[in-house]
mmCIF file of the N, C-alpha and C atoms, coordinates in Angstrom:
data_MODEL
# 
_entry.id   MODEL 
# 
loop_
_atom_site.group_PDB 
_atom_site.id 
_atom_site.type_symbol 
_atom_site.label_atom_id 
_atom_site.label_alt_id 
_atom_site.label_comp_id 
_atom_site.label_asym_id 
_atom_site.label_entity_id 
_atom_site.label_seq_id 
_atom_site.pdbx_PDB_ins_code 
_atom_site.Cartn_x 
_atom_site.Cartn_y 
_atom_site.Cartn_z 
_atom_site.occupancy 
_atom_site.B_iso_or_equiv 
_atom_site.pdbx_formal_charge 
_atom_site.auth_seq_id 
_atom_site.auth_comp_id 
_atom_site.auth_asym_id 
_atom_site.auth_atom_id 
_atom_site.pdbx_PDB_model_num 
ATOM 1   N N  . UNK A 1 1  ? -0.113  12.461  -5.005  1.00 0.00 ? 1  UNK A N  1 
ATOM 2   C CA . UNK A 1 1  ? 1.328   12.562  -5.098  1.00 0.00 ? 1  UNK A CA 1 
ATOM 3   C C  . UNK A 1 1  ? 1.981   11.262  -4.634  1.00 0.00 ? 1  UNK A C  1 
ATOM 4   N N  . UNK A 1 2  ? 1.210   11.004  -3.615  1.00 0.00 ? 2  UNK A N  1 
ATOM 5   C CA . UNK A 1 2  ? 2.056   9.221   -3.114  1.00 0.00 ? 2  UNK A CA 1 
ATOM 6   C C  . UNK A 1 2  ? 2.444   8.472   -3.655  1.00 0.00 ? 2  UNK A C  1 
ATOM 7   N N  . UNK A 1 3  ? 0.604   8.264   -4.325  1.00 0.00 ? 3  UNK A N  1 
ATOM 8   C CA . UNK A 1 3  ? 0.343   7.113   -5.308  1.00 0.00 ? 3  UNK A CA 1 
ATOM 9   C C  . UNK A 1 3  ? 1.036   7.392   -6.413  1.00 0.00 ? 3  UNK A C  1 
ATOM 10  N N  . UNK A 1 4  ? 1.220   8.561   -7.081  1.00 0.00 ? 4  UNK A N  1 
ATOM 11  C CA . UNK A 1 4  ? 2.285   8.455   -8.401  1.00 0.00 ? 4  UNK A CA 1 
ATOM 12  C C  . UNK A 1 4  ? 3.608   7.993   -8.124  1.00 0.00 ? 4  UNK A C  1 
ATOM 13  N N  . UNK A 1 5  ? 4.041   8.373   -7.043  1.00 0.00 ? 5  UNK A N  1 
ATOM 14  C CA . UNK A 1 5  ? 5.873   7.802   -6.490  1.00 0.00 ? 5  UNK A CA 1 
ATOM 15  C C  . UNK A 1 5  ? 5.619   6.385   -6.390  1.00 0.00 ? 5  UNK A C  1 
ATOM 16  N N  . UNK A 1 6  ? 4.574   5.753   -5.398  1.00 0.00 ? 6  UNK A N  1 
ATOM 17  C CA . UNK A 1 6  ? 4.380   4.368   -5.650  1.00 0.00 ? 6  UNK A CA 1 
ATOM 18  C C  . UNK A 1 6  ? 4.283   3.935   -6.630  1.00 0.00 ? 6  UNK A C  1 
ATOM 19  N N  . UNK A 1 7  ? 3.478   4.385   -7.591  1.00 0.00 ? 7  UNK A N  1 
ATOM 20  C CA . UNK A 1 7  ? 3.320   3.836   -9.220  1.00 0.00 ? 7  UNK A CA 1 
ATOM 21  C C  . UNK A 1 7  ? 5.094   3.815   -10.290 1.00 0.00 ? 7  UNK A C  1 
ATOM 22  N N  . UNK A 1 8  ? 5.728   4.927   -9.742  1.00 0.00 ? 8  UNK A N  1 
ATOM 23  C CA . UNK A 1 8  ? 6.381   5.022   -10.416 1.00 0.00 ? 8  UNK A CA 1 
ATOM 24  C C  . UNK A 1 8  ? 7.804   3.866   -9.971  1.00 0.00 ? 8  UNK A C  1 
ATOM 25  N N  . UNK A 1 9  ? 7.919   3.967   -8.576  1.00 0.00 ? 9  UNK A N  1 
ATOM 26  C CA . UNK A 1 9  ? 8.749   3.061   -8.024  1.00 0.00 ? 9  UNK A CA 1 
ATOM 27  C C  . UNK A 1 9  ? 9.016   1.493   -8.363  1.00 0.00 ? 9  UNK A C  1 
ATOM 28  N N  . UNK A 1 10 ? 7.183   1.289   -8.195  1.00 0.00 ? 10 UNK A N  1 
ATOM 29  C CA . UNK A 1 10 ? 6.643   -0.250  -8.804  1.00 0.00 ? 10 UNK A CA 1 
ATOM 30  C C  . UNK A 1 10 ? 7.446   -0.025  -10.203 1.00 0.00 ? 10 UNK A C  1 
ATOM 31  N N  . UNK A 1 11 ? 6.815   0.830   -11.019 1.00 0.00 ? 11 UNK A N  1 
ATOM 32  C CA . UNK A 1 11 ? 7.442   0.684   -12.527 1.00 0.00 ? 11 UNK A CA 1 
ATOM 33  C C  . UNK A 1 11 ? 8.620   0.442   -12.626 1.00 0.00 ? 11 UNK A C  1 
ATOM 34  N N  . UNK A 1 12 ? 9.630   1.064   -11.515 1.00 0.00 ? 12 UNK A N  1 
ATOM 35  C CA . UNK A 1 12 ? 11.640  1.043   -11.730 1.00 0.00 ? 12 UNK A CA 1 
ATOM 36  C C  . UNK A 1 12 ? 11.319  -0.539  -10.716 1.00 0.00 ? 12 UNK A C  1 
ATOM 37  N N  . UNK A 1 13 ? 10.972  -1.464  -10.287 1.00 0.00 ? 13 UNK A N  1 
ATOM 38  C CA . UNK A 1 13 ? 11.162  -2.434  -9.403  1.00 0.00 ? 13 UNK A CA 1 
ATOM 39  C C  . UNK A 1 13 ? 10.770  -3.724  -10.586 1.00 0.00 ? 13 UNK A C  1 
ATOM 40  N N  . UNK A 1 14 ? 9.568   -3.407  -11.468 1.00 0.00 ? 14 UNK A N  1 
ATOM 41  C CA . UNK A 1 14 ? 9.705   -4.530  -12.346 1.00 0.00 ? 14 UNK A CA 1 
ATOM 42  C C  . UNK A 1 14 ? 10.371  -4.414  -13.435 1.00 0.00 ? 14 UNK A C  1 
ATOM 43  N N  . UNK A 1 15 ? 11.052  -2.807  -13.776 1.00 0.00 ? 15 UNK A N  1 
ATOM 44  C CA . UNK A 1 15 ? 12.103  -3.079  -14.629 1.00 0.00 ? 15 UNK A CA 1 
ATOM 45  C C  . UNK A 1 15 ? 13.702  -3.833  -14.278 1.00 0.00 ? 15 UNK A C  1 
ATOM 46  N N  . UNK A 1 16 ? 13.404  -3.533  -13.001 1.00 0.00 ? 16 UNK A N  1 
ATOM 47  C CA . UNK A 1 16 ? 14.685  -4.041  -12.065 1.00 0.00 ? 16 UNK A CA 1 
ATOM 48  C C  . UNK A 1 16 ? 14.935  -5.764  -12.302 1.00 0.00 ? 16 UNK A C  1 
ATOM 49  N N  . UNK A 1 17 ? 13.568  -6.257  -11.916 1.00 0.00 ? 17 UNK A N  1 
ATOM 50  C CA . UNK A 1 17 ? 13.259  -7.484  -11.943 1.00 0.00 ? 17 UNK A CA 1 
ATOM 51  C C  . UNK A 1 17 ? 13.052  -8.115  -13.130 1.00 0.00 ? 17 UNK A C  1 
ATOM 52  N N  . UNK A 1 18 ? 12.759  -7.481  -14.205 1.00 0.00 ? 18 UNK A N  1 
ATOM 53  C CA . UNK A 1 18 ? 12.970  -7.617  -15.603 1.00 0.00 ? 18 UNK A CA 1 
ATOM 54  C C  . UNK A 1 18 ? 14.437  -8.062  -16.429 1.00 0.00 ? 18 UNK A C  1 
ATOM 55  N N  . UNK A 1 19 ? 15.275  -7.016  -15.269 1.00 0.00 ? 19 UNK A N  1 
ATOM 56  C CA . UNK A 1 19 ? 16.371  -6.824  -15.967 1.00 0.00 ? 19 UNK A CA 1 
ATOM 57  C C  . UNK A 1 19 ? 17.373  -8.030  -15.476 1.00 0.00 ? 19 UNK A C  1 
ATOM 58  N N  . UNK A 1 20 ? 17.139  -8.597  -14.160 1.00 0.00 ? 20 UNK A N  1 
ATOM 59  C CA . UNK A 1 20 ? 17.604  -9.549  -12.929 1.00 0.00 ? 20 UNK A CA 1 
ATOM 60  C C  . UNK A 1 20 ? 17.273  -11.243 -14.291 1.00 0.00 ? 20 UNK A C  1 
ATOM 61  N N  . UNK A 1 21 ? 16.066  -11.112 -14.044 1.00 0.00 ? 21 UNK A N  1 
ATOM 62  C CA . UNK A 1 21 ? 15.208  -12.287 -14.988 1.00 0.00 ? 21 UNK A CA 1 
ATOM 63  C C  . UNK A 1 21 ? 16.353  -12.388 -16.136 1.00 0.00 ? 21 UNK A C  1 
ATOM 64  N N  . UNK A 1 22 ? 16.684  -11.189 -17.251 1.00 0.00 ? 22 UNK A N  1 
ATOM 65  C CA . UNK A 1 22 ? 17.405  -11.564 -17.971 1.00 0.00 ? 22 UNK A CA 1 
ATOM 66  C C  . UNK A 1 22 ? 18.507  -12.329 -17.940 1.00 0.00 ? 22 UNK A C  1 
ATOM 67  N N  . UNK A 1 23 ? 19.070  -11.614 -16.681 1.00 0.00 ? 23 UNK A N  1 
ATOM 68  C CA . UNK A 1 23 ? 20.335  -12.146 -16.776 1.00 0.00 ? 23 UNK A CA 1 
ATOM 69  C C  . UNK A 1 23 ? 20.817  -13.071 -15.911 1.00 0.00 ? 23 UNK A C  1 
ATOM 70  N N  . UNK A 1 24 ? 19.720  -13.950 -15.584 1.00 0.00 ? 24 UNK A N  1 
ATOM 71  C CA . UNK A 1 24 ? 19.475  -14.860 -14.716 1.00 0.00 ? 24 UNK A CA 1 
ATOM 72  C C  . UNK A 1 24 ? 20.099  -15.211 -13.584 1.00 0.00 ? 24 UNK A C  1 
ATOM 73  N N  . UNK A 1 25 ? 19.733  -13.643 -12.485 1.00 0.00 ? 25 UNK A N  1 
ATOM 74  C CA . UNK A 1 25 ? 19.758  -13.430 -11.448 1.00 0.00 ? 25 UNK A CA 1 
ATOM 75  C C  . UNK A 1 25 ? 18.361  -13.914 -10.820 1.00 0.00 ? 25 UNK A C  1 
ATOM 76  N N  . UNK A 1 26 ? 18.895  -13.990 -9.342  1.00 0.00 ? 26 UNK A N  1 
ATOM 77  C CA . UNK A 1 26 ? 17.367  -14.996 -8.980  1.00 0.00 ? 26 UNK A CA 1 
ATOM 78  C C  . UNK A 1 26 ? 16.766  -14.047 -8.023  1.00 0.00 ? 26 UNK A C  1 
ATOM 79  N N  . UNK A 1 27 ? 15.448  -13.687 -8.131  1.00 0.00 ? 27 UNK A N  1 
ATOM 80  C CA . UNK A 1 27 ? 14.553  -12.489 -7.529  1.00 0.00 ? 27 UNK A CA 1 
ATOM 81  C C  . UNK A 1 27 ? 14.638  -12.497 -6.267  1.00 0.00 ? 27 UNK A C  1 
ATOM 82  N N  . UNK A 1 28 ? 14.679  -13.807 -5.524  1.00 0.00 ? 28 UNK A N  1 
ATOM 83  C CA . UNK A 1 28 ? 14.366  -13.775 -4.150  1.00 0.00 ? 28 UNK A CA 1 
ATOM 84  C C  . UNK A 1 28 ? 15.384  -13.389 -3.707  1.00 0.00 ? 28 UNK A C  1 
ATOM 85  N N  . UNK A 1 29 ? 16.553  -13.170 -4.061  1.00 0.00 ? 29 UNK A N  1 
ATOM 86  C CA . UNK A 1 29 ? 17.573  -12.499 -3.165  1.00 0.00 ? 29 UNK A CA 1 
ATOM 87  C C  . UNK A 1 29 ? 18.120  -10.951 -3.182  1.00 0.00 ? 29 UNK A C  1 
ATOM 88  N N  . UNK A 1 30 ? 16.656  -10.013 -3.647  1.00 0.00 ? 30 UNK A N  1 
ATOM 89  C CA . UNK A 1 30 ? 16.469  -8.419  -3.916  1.00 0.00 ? 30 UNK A CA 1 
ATOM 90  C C  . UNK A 1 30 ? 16.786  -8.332  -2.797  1.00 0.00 ? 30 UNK A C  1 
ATOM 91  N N  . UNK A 1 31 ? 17.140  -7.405  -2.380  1.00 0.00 ? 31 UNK A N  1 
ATOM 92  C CA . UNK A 1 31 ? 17.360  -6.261  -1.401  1.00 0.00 ? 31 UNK A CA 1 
ATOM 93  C C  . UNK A 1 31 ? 15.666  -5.422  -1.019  1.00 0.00 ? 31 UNK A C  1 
ATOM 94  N N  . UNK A 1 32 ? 15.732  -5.611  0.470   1.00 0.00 ? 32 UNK A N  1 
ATOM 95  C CA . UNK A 1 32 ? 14.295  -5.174  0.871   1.00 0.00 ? 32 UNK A CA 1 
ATOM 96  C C  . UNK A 1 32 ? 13.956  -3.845  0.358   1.00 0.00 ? 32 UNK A C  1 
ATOM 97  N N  . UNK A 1 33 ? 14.701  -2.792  -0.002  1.00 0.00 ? 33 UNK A N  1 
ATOM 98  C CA . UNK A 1 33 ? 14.234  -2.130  -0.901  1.00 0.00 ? 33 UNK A CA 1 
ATOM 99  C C  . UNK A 1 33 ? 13.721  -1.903  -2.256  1.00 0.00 ? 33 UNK A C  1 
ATOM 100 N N  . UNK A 1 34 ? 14.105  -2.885  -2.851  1.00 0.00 ? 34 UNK A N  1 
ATOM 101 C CA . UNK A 1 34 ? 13.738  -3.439  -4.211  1.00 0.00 ? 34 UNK A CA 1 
ATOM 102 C C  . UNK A 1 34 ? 12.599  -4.175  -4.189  1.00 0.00 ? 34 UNK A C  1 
ATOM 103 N N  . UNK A 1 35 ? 11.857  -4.295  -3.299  1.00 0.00 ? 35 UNK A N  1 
ATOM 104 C CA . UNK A 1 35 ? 10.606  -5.232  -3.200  1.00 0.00 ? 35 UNK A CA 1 
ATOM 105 C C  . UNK A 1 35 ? 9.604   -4.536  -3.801  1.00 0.00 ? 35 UNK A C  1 
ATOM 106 N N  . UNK A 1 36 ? 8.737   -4.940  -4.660  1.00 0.00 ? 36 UNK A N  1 
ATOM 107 C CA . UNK A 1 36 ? 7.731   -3.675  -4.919  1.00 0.00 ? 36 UNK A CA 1 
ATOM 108 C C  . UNK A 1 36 ? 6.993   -3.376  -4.388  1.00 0.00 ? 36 UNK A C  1 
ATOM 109 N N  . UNK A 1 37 ? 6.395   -1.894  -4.450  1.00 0.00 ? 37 UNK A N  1 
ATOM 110 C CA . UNK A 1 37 ? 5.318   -1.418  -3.980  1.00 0.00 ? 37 UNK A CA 1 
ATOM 111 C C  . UNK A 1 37 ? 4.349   -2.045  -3.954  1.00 0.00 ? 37 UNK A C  1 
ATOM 112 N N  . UNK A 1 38 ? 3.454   -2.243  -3.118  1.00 0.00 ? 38 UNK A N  1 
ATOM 113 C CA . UNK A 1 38 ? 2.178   -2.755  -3.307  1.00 0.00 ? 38 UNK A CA 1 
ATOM 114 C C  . UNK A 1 38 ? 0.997   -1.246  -3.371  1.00 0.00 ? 38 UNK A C  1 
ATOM 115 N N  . UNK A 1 39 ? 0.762   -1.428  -4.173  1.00 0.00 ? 39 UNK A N  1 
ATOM 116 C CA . UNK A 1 39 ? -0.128  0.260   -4.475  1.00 0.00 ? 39 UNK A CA 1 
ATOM 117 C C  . UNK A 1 39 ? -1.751  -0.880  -4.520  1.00 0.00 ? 39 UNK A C  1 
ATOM 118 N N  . UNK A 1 40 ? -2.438  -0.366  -3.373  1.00 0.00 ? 40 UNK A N  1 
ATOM 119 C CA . UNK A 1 40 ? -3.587  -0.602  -2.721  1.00 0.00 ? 40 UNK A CA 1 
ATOM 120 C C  . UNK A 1 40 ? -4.432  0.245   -3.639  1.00 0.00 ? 40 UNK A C  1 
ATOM 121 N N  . UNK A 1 41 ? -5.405  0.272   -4.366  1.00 0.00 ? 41 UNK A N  1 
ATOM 122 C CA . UNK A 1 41 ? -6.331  1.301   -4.654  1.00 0.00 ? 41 UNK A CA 1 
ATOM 123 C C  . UNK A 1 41 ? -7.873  0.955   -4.598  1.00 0.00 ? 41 UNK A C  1 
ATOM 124 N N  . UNK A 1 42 ? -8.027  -1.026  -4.203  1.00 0.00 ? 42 UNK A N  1 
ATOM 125 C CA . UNK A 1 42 ? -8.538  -1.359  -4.379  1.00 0.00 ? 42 UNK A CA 1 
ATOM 126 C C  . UNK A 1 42 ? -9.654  -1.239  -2.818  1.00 0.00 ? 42 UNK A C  1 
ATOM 127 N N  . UNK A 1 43 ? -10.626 -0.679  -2.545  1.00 0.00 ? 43 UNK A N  1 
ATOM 128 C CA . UNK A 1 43 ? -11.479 -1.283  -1.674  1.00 0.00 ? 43 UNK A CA 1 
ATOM 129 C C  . UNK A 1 43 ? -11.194 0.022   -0.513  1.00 0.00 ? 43 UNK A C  1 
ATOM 130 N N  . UNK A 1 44 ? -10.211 1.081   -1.088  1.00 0.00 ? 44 UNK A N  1 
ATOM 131 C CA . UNK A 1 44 ? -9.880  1.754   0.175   1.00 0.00 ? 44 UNK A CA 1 
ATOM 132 C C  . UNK A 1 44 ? -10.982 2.989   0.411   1.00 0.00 ? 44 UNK A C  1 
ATOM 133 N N  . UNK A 1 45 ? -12.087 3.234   -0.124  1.00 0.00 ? 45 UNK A N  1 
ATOM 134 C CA . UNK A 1 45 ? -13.346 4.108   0.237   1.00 0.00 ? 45 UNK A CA 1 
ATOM 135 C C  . UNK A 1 45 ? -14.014 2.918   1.129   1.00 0.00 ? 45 UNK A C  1 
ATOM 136 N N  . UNK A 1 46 ? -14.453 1.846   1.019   1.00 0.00 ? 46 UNK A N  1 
ATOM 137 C CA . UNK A 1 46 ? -14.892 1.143   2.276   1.00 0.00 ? 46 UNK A CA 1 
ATOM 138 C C  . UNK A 1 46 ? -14.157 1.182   3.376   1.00 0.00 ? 46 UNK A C  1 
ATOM 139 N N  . UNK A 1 47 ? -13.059 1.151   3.590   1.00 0.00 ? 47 UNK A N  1 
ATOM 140 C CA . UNK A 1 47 ? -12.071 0.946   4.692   1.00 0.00 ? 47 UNK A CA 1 
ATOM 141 C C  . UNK A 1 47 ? -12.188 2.624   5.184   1.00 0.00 ? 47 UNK A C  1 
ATOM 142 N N  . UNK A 1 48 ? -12.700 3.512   3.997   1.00 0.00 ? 48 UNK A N  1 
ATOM 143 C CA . UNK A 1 48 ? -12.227 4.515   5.023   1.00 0.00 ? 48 UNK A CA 1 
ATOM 144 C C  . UNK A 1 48 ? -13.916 4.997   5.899   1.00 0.00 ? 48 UNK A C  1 
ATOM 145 N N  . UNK A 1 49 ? -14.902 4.530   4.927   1.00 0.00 ? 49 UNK A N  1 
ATOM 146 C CA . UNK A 1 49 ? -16.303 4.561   5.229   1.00 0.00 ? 49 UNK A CA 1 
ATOM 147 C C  . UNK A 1 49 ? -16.246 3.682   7.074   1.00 0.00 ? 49 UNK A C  1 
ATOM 148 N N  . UNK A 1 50 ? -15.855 2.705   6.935   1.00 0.00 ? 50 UNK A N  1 
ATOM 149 C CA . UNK A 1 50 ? -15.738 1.789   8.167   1.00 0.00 ? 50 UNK A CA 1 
ATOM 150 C C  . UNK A 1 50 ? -15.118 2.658   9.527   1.00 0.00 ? 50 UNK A C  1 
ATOM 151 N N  . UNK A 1 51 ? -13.995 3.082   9.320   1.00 0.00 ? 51 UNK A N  1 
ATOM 152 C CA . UNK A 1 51 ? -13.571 3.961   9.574   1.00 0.00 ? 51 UNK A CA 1 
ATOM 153 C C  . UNK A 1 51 ? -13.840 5.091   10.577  1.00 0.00 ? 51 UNK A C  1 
ATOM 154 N N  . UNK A 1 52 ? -14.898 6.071   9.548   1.00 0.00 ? 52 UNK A N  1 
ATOM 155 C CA . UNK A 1 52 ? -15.746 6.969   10.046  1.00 0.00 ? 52 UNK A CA 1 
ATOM 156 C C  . UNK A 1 52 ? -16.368 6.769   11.005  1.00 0.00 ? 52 UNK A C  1 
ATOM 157 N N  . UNK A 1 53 ? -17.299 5.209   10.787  1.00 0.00 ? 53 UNK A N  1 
ATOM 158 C CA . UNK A 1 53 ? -18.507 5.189   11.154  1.00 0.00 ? 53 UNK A CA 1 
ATOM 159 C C  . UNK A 1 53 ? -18.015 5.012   12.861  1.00 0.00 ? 53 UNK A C  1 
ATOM 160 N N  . UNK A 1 54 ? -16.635 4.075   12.783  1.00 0.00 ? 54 UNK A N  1 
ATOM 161 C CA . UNK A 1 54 ? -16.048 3.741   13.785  1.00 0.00 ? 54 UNK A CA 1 
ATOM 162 C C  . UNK A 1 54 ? -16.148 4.849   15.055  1.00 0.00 ? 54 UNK A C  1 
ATOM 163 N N  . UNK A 1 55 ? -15.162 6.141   14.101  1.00 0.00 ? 55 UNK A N  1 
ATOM 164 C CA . UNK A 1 55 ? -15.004 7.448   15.075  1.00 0.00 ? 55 UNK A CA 1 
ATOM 165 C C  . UNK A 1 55 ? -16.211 7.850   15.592  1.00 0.00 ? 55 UNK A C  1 
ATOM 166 N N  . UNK A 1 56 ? -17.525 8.102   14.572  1.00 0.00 ? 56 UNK A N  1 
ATOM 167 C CA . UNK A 1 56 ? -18.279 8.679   15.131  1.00 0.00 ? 56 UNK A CA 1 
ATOM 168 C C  . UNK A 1 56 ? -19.275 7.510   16.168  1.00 0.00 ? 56 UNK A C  1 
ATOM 169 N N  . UNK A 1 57 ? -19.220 6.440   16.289  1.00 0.00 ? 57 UNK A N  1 
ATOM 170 C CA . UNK A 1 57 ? -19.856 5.463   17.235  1.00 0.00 ? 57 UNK A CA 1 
ATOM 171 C C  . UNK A 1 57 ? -19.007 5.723   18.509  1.00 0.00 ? 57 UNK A C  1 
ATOM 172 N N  . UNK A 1 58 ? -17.555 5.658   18.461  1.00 0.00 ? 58 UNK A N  1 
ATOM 173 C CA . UNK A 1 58 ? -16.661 5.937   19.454  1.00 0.00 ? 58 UNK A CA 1 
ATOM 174 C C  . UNK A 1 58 ? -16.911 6.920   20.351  1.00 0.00 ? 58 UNK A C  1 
ATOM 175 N N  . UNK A 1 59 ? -17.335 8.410   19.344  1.00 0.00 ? 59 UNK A N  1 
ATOM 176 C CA . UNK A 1 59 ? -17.581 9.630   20.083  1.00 0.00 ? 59 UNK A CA 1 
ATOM 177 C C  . UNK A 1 59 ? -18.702 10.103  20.256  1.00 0.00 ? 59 UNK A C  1 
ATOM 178 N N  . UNK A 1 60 ? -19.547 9.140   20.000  1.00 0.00 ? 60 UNK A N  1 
ATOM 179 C CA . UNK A 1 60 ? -21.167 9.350   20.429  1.00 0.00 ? 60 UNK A CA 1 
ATOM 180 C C  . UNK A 1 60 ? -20.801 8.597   21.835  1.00 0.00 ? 60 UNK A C  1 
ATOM 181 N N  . UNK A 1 61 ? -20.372 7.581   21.937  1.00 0.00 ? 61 UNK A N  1 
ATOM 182 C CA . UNK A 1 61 ? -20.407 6.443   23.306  1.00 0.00 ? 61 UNK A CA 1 
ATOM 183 C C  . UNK A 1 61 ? -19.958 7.649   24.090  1.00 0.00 ? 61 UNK A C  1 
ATOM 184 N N  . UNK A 1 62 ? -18.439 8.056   23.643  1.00 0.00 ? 62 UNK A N  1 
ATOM 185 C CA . UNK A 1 62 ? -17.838 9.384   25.163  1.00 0.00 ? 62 UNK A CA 1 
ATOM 186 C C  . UNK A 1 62 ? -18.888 10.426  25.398  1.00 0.00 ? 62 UNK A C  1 
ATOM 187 N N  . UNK A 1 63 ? -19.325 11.100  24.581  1.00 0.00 ? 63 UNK A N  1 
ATOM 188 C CA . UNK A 1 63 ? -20.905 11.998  25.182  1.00 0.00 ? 63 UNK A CA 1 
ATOM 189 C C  . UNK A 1 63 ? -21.761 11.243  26.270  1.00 0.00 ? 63 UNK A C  1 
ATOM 190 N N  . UNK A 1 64 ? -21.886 10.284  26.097  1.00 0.00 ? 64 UNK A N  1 
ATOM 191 C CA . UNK A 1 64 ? -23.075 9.746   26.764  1.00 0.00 ? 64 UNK A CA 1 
ATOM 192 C C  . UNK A 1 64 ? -22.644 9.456   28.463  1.00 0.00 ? 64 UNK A C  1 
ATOM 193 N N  . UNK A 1 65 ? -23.668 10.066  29.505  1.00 0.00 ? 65 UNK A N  1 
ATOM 194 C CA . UNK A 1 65 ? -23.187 10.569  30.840  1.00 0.00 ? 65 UNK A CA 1 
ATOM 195 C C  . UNK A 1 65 ? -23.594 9.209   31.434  1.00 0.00 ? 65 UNK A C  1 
ATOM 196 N N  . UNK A 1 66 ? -23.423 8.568   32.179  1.00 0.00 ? 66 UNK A N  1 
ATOM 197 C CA . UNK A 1 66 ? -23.916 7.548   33.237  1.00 0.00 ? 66 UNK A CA 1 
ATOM 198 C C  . UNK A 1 66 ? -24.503 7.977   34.402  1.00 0.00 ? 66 UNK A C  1 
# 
C-alpha cells in the first residue's frame, strides 16, 4: 500500500516537473513537498537480512550469564 502512494506521488511530482519544465519554471525552487519520492526497492531484502542477523546476535549476547 505505501509503495503504490509512493509510486503514485512520484508519478504526480514528475508530471508536476514536466509541467514546470514547460513553462519554464525552474525546478530547484519546488516546494519541499514537491520533491519526489524516492521509492527504494532496490537491495531492501539484504538490509532487512542484516538486520535480523543483527537482532538475533544482539539477543543471543543478553542470554549469555557472566
Amino acid at each position: 500500500m505505501k509503495r503504490k502512494r509512493l509510486a503514485l506521488k512520484l508519478k504526480e511530482n514528475t508530471a508536476k516537473q514536466a509541467a514546470a519544465a514547460a513553462a519554464g519554471k525552474d525546478d530547484s525552487k519546488m516546494d519541499a513537498d514537491e520533491e519526489p519520492a524516492k521509492v527504494n526497492t532496490h537491495g531492501w531484502r539484504k538490509s532487512r537480512a542484516a538486520n535480523y542477523k543483527k537482532k538475533k546476535a544482539s539477543k543471543k549476547n543478553k542470554s549469555l550469564k557472566f
